[in-house]
N, C-alpha and C positions, 0 to 999 in steps of 0.2 A: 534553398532547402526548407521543407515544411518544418516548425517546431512543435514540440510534442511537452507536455509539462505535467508531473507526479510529486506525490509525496508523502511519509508515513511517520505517523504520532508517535512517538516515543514515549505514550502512554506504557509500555510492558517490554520482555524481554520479545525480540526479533524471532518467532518462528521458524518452521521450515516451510509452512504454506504461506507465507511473508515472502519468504526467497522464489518461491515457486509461479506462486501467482503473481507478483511484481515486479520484486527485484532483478531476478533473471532476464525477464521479459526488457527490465531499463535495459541489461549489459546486451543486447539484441540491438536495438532502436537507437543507442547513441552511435552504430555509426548509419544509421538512416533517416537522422534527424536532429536538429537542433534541439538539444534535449536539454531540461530543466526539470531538478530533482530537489527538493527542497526536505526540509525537517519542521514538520509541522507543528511545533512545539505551541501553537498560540489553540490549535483545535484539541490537544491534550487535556490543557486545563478548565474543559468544560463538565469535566470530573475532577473533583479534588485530588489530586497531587502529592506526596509525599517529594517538599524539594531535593533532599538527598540522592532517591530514585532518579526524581526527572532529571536532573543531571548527569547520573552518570547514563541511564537510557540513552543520553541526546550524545552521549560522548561516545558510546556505544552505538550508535545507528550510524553515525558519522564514519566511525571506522569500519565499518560491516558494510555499506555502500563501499566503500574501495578494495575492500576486503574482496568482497563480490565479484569485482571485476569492473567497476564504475571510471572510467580515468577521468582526471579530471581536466586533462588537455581535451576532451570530447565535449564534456559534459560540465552545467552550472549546476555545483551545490553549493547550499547556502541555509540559513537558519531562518526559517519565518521571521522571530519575531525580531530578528536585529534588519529585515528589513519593512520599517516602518508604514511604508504605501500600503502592505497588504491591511491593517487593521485601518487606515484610516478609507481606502474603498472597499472595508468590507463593511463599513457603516453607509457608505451611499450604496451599496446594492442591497443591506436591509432596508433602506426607505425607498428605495423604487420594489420591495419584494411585498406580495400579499400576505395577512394571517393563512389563508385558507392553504396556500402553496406550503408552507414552510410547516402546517399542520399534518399535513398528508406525505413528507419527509419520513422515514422507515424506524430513526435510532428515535427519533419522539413520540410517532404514532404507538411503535411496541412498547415503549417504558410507560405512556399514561394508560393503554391498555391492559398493562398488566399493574396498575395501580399503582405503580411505584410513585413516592414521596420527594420532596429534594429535589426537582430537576430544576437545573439552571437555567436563567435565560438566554447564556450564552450556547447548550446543547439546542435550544431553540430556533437560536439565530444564526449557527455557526455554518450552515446551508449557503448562506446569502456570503458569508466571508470565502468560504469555498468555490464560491462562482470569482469573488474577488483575484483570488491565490491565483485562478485559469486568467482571467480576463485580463492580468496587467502584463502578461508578457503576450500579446496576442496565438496562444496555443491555438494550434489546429487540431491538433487533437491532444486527447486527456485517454491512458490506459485507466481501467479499472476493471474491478470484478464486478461480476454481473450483478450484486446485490446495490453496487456502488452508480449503476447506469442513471438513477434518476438525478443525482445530483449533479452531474453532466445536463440531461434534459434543463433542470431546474435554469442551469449556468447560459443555453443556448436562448433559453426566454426569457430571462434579464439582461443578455445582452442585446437581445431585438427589441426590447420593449425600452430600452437604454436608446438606439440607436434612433427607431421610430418617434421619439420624443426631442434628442436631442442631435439629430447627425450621426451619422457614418462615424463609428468613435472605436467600436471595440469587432473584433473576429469572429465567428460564430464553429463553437469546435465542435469536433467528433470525438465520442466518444469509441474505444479500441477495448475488445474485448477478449479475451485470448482461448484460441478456443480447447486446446489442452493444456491443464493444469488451473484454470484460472479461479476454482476455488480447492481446496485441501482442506479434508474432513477432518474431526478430532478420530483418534487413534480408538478411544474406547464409547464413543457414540457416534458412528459413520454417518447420521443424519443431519450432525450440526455442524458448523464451522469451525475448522481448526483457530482458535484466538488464542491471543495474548492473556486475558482474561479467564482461561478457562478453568473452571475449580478444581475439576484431577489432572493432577500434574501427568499422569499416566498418558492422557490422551492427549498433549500437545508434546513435541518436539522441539525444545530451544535451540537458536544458532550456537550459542551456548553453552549447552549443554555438553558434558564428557561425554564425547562419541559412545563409548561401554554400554551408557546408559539410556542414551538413545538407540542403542541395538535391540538391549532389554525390551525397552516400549516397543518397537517393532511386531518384536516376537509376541507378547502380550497383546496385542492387537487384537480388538474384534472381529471377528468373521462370522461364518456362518456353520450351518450343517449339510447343504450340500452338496461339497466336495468337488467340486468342480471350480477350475480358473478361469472364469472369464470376464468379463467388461457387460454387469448388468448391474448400473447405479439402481436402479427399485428393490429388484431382490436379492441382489449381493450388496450392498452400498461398502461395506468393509474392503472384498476383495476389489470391488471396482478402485477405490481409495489408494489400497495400495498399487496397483497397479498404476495408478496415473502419479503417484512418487516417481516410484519405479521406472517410470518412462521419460518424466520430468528428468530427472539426476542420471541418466546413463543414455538419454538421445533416443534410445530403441522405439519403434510404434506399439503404440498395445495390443496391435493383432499380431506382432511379429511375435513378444511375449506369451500370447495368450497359445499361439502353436508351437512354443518352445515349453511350455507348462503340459501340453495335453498327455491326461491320464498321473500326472504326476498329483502330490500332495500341498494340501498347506502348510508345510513347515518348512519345506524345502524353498517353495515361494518365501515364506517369511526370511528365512536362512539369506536369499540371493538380495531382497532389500532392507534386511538391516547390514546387510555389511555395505551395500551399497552410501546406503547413510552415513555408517561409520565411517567412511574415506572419505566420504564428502565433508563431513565435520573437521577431520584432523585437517586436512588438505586448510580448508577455510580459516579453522584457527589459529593455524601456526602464521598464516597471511596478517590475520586482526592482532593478534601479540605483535608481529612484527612492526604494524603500521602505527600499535599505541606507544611502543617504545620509540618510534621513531620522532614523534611530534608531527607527524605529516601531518592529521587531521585537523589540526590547529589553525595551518596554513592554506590547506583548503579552501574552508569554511572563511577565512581571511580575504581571500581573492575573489570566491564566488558570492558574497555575499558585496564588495567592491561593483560586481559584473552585474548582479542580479538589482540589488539598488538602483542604479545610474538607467538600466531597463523600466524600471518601476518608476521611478521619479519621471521621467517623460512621460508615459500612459498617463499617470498621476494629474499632471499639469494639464496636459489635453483634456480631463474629464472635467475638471476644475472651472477650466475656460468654459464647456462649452454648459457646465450648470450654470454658471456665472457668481464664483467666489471670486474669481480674482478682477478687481474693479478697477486698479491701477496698473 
């Protein structure tokens, strides 16, 4: 079985374009693959952190992956940073990594372009621990969104240029990129990414969030003026948006949608996917209540991080030898 490896910073509250574009797509893939899911907690705090947050985030992501539908008889989750290999080869893949590579990286290139102050060195070099995260369980392939492809790229030619130097040591993956749903707009600017980070609360959707209120933002959605349903991201970018919710959370194709809409309005559209949402939300978190009261997450994370280790620690040692740290 080919194995497949992901995983999502608990830098913010878990979206719906979080569940849409990734998480959905794990509960897909873990029975297609040796799947490894991880909580990235080490690429978090290349932003400063409010510890209180990052904890409960991490304790919340934890349960929302099972919640989701993640089992963990299928599937290794596990916490970054309690497994130690990842930080210590994510420092030998920054020294095999160029300035100019990790310059031309998207989250660095836009933040010194738009002159922003403060960046860390770790947002710098966290590219190079990301190639790490793939490289130690040998994944064959890495899901991401399409804006996420170069750091796959980035991970395929450190590990050839890893290999061409030192042996035949690490796998060289694919990148998987999903071709509906694989990014979700914000709610009230269909141009940008729906994030964690977004400053109107209006246009993101938390996992979260009271279903009610999640309807609300639905129906407040931006759209357009002219009146028509259909699947054109340039000049519908809103309806197109909802639509590919819409299609995400209820299985239907967008063309089936788009001739079960014709001649009808936008509110009625709006109407069929915020309740949509709204089911989808209650459904999910009477699952996440039950899983926090349970302690399940605890033990989880317990076991896969046991499974994900004992993985890593072998890669670990093979890299080691063939740098030539270990001398006895």
């Amino acid at each position: 079985m080919k194995k497949m490896l992901s995983g999502i910073k608990p830098s913010g509250r878990l979206t719906l374009g979080n569940y849409i574009g990734a998480i959905r797509k794990f509960v897909e893939y873990q029975d297609e693959y040796e799947l490894y899911v991880f909580i990235a907690n080490l690429h978090a705090i290349t932003v400063a952190q409010d510890k209180a947050e990052l904890k409960k985030n991490t304790k919340d992501l934890i349960a929302l992956y099972l919640a989701c539908g993640l089992d963990p008889k299928k599937v290794t989750i596990f916490l970054q940073s309690d497994v130690h290999e990842h930080a210590e080869l994510g420092w030998i893949m920054t020294c095999n990594s160029y300035m100019g590579e990790l310059q031309r990286m998207t989250q660095y290139k836009d933040k010194t372009a738009k002159g922003e102050t403060g960046i860390t060195a770790g947002l710098f070099t966290y590219p190079s621990l990301m190639a790490a995260d793939i490289l130690l369980y040998d994944a064959d392939y890495v899901p991401v969104g399409i804006d996420q492809k170069q750091h796959v790229e980035l991970t395929r030619n450190l590990a050839e240029r890893f290999n061409n130097r030192y042996g035949e040591t690490f796998v060289i993956p694919e990148p998987v990129v999903a071709k509906v749903g694989a990014k979700i707009y914000s709610l009230q600017n269909p141009t940008k990414k729906m994030s964690k980070s977004e400053e109107n609360p209006k246009g993101t959707i938390d996992l979260l969030d009271e279903p009610s209120l999640a309807r609300k933002k639905v129906m407040s959605a931006v759209t357009d003026s002219l009146g028509i349903i259909q699947y054109d991201p340039e000049n519908q970018p809103g309806i197109s948006n909802l639509l590919t919710i819409l299609s995400s959370l209820n299985g239907e194709s967008i063309e089936s949608i788009v001739n079960r809409y014709e001649g009808k309005g936008y509110g009625e559209f709006k109407k069929e996917v915020g309740q949509q949402v709204f089911d989808f939300l209650t459904d999910l978190q009477k699952r996440y209540n039950e899983i926090i009261a349970s302690g399940m997450a605890e033990q989880v994370i317990k076991e896969g991080n046991e499974k994900a280790s004992f993985i890593a620690r072998k890669k670990l040692s093979k890299v080691k030898r063939k740098i030539g740290f270990e001398v006895f």
